[in-house]
C-alpha positions in Angstrom: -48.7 -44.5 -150.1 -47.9 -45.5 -153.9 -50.6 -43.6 -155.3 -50.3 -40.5 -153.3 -46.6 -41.0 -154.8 -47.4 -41.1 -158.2 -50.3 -38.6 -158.0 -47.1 -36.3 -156.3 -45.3 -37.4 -159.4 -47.8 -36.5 -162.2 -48.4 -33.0 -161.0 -46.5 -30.3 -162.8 -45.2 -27.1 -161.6 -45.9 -24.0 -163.6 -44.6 -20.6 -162.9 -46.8 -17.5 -164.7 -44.4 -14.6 -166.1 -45.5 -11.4 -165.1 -46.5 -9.0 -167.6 -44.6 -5.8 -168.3 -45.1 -2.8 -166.3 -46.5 -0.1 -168.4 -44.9 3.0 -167.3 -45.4 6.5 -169.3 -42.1 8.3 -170.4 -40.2 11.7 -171.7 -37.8 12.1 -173.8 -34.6 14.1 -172.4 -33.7 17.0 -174.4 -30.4 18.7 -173.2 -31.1 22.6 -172.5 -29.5 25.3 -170.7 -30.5 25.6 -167.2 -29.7 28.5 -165.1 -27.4 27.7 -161.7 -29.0 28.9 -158.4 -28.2 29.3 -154.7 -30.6 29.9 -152.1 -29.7 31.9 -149.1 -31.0 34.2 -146.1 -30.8 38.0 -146.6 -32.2 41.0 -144.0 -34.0 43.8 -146.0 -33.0 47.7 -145.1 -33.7 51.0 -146.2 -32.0 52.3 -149.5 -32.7 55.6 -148.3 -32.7 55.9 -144.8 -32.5 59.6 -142.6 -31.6 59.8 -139.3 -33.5 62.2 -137.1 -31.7 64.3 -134.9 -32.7 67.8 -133.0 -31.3 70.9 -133.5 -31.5 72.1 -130.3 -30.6 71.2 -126.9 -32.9 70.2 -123.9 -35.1 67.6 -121.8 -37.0 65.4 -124.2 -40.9 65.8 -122.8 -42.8 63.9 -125.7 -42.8 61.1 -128.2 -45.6 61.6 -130.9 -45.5 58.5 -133.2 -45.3 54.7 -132.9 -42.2 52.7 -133.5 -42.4 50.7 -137.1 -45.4 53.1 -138.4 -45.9 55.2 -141.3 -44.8 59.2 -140.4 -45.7 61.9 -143.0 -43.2 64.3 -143.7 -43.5 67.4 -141.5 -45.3 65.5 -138.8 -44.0 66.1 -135.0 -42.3 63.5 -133.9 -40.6 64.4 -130.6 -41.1 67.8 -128.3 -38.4 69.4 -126.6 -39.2 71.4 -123.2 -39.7 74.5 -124.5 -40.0 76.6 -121.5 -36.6 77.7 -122.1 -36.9 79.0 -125.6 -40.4 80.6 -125.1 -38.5 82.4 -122.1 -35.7 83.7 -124.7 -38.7 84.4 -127.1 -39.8 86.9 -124.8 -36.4 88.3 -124.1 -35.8 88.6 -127.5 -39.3 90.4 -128.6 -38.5 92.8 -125.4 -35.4 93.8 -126.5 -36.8 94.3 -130.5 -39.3 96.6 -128.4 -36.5 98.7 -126.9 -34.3 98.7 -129.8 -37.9 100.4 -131.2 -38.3 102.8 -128.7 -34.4 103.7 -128.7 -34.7 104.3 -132.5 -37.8 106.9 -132.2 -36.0 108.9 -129.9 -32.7 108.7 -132.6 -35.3 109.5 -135.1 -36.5 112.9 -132.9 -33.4 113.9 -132.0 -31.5 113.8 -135.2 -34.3 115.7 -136.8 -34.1 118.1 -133.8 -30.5 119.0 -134.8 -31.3 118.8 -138.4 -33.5 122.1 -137.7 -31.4 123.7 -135.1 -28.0 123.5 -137.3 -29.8 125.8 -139.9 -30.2 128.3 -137.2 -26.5 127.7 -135.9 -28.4 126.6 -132.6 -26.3 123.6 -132.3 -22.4 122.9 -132.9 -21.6 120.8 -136.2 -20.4 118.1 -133.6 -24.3 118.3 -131.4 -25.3 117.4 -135.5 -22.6 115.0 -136.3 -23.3 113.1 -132.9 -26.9 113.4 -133.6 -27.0 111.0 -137.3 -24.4 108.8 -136.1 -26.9 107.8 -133.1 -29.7 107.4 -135.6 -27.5 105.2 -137.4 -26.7 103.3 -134.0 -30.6 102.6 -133.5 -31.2 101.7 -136.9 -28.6 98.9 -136.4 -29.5 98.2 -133.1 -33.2 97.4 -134.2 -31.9 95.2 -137.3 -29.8 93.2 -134.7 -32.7 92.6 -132.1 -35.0 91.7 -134.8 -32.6 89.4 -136.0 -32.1 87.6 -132.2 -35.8 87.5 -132.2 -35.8 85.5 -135.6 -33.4 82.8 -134.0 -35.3 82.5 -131.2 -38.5 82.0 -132.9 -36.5 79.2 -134.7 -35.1 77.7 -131.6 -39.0 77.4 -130.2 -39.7 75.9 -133.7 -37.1 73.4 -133.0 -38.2 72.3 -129.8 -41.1 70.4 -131.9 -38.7 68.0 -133.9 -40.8 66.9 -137.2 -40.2 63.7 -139.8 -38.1 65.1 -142.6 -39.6 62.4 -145.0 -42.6 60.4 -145.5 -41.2 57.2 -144.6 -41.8 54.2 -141.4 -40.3 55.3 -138.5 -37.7 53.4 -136.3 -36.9 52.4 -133.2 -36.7 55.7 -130.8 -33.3 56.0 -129.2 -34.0 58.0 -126.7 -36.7 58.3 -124.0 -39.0 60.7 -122.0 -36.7 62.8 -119.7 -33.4 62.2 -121.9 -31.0 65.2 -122.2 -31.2 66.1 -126.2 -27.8 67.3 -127.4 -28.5 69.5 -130.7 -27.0 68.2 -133.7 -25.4 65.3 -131.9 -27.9 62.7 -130.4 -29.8 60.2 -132.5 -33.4 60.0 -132.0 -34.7 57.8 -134.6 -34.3 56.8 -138.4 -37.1 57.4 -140.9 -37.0 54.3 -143.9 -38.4 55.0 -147.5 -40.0 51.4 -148.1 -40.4 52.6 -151.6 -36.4 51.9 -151.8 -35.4 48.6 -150.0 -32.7 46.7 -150.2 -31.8 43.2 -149.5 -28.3 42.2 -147.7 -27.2 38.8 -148.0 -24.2 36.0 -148.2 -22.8 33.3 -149.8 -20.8 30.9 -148.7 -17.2 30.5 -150.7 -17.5 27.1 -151.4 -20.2 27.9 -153.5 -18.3 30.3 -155.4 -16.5 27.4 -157.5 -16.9 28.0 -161.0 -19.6 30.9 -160.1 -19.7 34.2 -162.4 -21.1 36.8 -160.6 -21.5 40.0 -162.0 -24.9 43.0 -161.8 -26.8 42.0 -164.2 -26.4 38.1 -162.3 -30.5 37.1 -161.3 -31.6 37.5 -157.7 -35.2 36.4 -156.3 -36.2 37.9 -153.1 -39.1 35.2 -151.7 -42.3 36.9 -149.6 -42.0 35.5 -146.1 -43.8 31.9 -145.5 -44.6 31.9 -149.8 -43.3 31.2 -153.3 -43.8 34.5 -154.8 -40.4 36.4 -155.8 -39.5 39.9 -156.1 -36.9 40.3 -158.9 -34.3 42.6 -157.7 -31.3 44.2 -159.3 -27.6 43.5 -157.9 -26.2 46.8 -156.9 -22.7 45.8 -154.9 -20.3 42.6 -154.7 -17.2 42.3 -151.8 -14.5 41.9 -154.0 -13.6 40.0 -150.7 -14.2 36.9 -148.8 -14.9 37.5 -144.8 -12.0 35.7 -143.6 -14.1 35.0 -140.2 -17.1 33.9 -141.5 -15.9 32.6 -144.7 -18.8 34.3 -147.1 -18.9 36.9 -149.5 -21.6 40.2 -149.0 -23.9 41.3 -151.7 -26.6 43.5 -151.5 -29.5 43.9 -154.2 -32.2 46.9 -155.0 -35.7 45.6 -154.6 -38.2 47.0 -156.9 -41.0 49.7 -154.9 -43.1 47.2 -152.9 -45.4 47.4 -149.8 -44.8 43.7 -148.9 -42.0 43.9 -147.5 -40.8 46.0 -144.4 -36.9 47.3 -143.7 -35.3 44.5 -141.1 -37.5 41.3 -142.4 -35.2 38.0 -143.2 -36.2 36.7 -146.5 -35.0 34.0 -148.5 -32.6 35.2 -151.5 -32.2 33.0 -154.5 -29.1 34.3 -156.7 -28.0 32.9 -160.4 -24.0 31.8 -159.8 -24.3 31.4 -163.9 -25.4 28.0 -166.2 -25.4 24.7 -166.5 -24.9 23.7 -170.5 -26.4 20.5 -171.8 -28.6 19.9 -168.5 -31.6 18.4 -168.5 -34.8 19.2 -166.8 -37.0 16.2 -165.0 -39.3 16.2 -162.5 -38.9 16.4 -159.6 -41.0 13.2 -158.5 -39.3 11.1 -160.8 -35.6 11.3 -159.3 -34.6 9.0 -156.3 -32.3 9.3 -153.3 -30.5 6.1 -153.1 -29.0 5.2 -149.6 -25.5 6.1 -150.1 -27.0 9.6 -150.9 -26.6 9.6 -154.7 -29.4 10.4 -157.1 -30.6 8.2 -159.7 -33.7 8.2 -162.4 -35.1 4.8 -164.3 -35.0 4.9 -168.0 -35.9 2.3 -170.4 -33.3 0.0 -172.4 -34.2 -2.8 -174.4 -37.7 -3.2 -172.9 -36.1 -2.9 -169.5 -36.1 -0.4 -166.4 -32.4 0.4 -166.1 -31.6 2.5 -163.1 -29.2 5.8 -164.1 -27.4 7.5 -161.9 -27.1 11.3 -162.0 -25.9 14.4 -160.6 -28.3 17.3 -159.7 -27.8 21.0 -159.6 -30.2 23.4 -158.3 -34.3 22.9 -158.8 -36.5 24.8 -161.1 -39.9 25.3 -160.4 -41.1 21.3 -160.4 -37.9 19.8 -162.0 -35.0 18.8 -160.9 -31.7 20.3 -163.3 -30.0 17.2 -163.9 -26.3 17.7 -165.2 -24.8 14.4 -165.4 -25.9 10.8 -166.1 -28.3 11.5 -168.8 -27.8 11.3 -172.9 -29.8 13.2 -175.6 -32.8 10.5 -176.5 -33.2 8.8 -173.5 -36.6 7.9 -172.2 -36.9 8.6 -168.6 -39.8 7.0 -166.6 -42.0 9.1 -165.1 -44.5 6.9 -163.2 -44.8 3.8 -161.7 -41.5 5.2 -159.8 -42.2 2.6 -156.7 -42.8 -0.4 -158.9 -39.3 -0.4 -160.7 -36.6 -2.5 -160.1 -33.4 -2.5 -162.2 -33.5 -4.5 -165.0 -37.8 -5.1 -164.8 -40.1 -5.7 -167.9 -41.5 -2.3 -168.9 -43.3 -1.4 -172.1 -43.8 2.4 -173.1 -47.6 3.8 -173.2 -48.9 4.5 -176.5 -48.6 8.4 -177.5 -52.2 8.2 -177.6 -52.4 7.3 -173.8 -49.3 8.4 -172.6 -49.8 12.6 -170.9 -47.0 15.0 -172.8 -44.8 16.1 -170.0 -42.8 18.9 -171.1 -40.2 20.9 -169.1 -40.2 24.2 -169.6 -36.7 25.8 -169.7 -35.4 27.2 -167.3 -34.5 30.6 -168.1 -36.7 32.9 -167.0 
């Protein structure tokens, strides 16, 4: 038992330090940073015309397909046209008597033109004589005239697109009763000229500046590419129910996007001064739900805390919690403990991680 004791006794404990972590840094440069906020918008037509007949009667056909392209000039919807073909033919009938009517004024009136030389016929016979070639002549302009309209009206029974464009939803169906000038039978978009409605809430509009020439990103559906579009109107007030604040924004032509599609809107509220760009892998979520970011001190990891705007592109905008000069860790993120051994990679073997700014 003694010399178990005493070989217990002449051991010695040794405890091996562990070497630094070698973490690769960048430097934070302070930079102005533009402020951001994503939202949902619904794209419509900048130019939109509403289609609607300009004469009366029983719908009988529909010649295009809802959400497709129409050509100006194209039939879209036929009228019954029984009734106008029927007025047609009244019309060209009575054209054909006003004719007839106006031969016989013709004969006559030169009839009495010959006899009156003779004294054949009284100077009343004569006088009654032009004034019903005059009657005919009028008669004929007037029939020809009805005839005209009615040719029109049969026109109109065939509605057409007024303008290349992708037609809308019909709003009336086979059998309807058309009322001219009044009922709606479909819209016509331009998709050359979209538009993109949106919100913001008014919480967000703390500190915001918001004025035309203000940034807006329209996103394609299920991607990262961006239209840039052009603010074109700002409420000047908040919707008390909802508590948001409409804008609308031009899109640029485009055949990507159709009138009526959600898209996600990203809109510049104005900039962040002295920010700081980082990336986005580098920043932690700690779990009282503040941000933080190691940097080194004194050949230590020191853990920062900071407060984050908006993202750009793969870096987070940092506005608070970081100083000109420091060097924030960029790997070795799940190694790091607060106040850990690091040392700094050479230059040599450390990658240069730059930033880029973020204005655009």
């Amino acid at each position: 038992m003694a010399a178990l004791t005493l070989a217990g006794c002449g051991e010695k404990k040794t405890t091996a330090e562990r070497p630094p972590v070698e973490v690769a840094t960048m430097t934070a440069v302070p930079t102005t940073a533009i402020r951001w906020i994503d939202t949902f918008g619904q794209t419509e037509g900048a130019e939109e015309v509403e289609v609607r007949a300009q004469v009366s009667g029983v719908l009988r056909k529909l010649n295009f397909k809802e959400g497709e392209v129409v050509k100006a000039g194209q039939t879209l919807f036929e009228i019954e046209k029984d009734p106008y073909e029927a007025q047609l033919r009244q019309a060209k009938a009575q054209t054909q008597q006003a004719k007839t009517e106006l031969i016989k004024a013709r004969r006559d009136a030169k009839r009495a033109s010959e006899l009156i030389k003779v004294n054949a016929v009284s100077r009343q016979e004569y006088d009654d004589a032009q004034s019903a070639l005059g009657i005919a002549k009028s008669a004929l302009a007037l029939a020809q005239a009805q005839e005209e309209n009615a040719r029109i009206d049969l026109s109109h029974a065939m509605v057409p697109a007024p303008v290349d464009g992708i037609a809308g939803k019909s709003e009336v169906n086979i059998g309807s009763l058309i009322t001219a000038g009044t009922t709606l039978l479909t819209s016509i978009t331009q998709p050359q000229s979209l538009r993109v409605s949106f919100a913001i809430g008014d919480k967000a509009l703390q500190g915001a500046v918001l004025k035309k020439d203000n940034l807006v990103r329209v996103f394609l559906p299920d991607s990262t590419e961006f239209l840039p579009a052009k603010l074109d109107f700002i409420s000047q007030q908040v919707d008390a129910d909802r508590g948001t604040l409409r804008l609308r924004a031009v899109l640029p032509a485009t055949d990507k996007l159709l009138p009526g599609q959600y898209v996600q809107v990203r809109l510049m509220l104005g900039e962040y001064q002295n920010a700081y760009l980082v990336p986005q892998g580098v920043v932690r979520q700690k779990s009282d739900g503040t941000y933080a970011v190691y940097v080194i001190q004194d050949g230590t990891a020191q853990e920062r805390g900071v407060e984050l705007g908006n993202w750009e592109g793969k870096d987070w905008i940092v506005t608070k919690g970081l100083n000109p000069g420091d060097k924030v860790i960029t790997n070795q993120i799940l190694r790091l403990r607060d106040g850990i051994r690091v040392t700094e990679k050479t230059p040599s073997d450390q990658p240069q991680l730059q930033s880029e700014s973020a204005k655009p």
